[in-house]
C-alpha positions as CSV (number, residue, x, y, z in Angstrom):
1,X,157.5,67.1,43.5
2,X,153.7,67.7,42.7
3,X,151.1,65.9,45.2
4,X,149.3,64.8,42.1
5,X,145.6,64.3,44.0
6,X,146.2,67.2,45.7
7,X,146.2,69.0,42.8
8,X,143.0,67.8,41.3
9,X,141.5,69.0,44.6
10,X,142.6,72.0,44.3
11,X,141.4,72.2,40.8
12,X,138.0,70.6,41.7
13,X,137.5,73.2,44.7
14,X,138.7,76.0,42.0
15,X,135.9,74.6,39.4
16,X,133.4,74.0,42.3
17,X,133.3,70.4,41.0
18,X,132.5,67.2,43.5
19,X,134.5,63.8,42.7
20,X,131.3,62.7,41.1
21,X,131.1,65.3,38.7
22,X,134.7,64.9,37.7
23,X,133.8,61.2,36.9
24,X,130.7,62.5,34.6
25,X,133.0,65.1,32.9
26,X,136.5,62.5,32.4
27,X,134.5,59.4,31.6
28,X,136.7,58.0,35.2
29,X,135.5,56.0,36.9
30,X,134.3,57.5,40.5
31,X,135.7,54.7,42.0
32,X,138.6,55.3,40.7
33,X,139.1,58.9,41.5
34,X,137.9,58.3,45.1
35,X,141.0,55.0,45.4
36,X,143.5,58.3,44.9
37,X,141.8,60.1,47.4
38,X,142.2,57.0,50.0
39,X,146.0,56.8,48.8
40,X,145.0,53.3,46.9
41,X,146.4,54.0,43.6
42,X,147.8,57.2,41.7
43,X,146.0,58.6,38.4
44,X,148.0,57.5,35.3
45,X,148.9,59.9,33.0
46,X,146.2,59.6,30.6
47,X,143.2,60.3,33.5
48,X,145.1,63.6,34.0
49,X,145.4,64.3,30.6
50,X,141.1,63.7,30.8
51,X,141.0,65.7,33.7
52,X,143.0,68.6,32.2
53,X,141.1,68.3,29.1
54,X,137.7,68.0,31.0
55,X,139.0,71.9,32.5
56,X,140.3,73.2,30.0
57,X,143.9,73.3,31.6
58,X,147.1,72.3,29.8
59,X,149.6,70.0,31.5
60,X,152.1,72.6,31.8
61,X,149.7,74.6,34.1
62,X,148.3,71.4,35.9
63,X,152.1,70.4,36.7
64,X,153.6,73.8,37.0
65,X,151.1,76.0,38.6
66,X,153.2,77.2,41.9
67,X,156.5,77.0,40.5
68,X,156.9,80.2,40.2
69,X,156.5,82.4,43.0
70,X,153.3,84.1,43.1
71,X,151.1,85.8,45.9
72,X,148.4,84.0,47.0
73,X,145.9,86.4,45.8
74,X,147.8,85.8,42.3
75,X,147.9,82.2,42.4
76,X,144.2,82.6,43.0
77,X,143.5,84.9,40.3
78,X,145.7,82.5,37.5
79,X,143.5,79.5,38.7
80,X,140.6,81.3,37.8
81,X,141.3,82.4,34.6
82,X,142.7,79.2,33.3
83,X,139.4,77.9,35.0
84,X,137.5,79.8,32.5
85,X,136.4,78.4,29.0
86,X,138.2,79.9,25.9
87,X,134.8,81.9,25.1
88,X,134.9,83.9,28.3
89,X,138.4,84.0,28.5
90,X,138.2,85.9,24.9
91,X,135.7,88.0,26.5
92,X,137.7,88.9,29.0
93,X,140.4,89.8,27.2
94,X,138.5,92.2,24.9
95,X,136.6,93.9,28.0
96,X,140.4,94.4,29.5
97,X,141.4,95.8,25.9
98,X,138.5,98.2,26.1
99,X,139.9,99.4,29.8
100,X,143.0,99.7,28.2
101,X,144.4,97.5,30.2
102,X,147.1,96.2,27.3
């Protein structure tokens, strides 16, 4: 089972984001979202839902990232990618084209 606030840590170091920011970019309270981090309460569903949103993440990737098996380096590379907003991501994809990378 996913360690839910885990997670959003890991996404938060990925993004370089602090708790506070998080709060500015959800509309969650920072209270809140530092209660999850003390093991006071759990985020429902919907705050993930913001918090993916916020990212730019699905909720496949927010609760399936890891399942497969990937190296770390991978893992690492995936993160940062879905990290990236659909602009750069598009950029991306066409610089990769032009490498003939697809």
């Amino acid at each position: 089972m996913i360690d839910v606030v885990k997670r959003i840590n890991d996404l938060l170091e990925i993004r370089n984001w602090s708790k506070y920011e998080l709060a500015n970019q959800t509309g969650i309270s920072a209270n809140s979202i530092y209660d999850w981090n003390k093991n006071k309460s759990l985020p429902t569903l919907k705050n993930i839902i913001k918090i993916c949103d916020s990212m730019g993440i699905s909720l496949e990737f927010f609760f399936c990232n890891g399942t497969y098996v990937h190296t770390d380096e991978e893992r690492n590379i995936i993160n940062k990618l879905m990290m990236l907003s659909v602009e750069d991501r598009e950029l991306l994809i066409k610089f990769m084209v032009s490498l003939n990378m697809f």
